[in-house]
C-alpha positions in Angstrom: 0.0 0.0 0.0 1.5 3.1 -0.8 1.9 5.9 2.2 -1.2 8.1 2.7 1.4 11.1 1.9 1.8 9.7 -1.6 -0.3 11.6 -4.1 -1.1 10.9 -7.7 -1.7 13.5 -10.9 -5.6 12.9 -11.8 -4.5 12.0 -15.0 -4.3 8.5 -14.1 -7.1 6.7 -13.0 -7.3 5.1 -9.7 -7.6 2.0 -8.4 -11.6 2.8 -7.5 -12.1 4.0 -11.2 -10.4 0.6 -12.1 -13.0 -1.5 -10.2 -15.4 0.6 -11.7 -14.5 -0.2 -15.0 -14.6 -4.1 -14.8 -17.7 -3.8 -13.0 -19.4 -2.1 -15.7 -17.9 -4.2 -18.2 -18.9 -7.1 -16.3 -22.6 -6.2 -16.4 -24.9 -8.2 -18.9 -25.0 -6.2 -21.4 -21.5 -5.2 -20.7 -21.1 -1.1 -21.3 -19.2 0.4 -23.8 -15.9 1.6 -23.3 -17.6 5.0 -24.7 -20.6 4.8 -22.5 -17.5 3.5 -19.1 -15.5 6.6 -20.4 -18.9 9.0 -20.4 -19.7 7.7 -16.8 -16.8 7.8 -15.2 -15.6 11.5 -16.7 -12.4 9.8 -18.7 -11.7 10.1 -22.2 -12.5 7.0 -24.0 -8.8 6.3 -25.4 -8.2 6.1 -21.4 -10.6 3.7 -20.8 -9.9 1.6 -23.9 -6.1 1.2 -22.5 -7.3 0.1 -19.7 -9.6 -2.3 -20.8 -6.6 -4.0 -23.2 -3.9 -3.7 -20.7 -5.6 -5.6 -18.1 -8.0 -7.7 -20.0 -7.6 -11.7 -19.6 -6.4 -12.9 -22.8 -8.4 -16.2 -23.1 -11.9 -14.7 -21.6 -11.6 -11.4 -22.4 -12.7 -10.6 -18.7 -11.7 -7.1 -17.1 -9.4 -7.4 -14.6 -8.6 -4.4 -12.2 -6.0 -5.9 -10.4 -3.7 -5.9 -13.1 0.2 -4.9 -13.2 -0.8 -1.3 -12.3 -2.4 -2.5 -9.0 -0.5 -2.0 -5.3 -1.3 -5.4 -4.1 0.7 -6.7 -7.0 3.2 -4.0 -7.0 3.7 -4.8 -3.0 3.8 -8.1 -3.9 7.1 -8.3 -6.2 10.2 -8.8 -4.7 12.6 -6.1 -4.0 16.0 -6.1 -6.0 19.3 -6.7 -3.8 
């Protein structure tokens, strides 16, 4: 978890905004990346990175807890 003192530029989205997105691509009918993009107040390229970067490549399914995630990142071992 990163320190409560760390800040990020709002140009990237956020690990809520991440859940967000595979839950509304989760939803039957899954939403667009357009319609995600208009929801969430994101431009849709933004949205559509996300969706590929962290999308599983046999299903398809969003994941938000891809390599951009803190768990994972606090996870990895540390160099020596």
């Amino acid at each position: 978890m990163p320190s409560p003192a760390v800040t990020y530029s709002a140009r990237y989205l956020d690990r809520d905004e991440r859940y967000e997105i595979a839950r509304l691509r989760g939803q039957d009918p899954p939403l667009s990346g357009r319609r995600i993009a208009a929801r969430l107040g994101r431009s849709p390229s933004a949205i559509s990175r996300e969706l590929a970067r962290n999308a599983d490549p046999r299903t398809g399914a969003t994941c938000p807890s891809g390599r951009t995630s803190w768990p994972a990142a606090a996870a990895a071992p540390e160099a020596v």
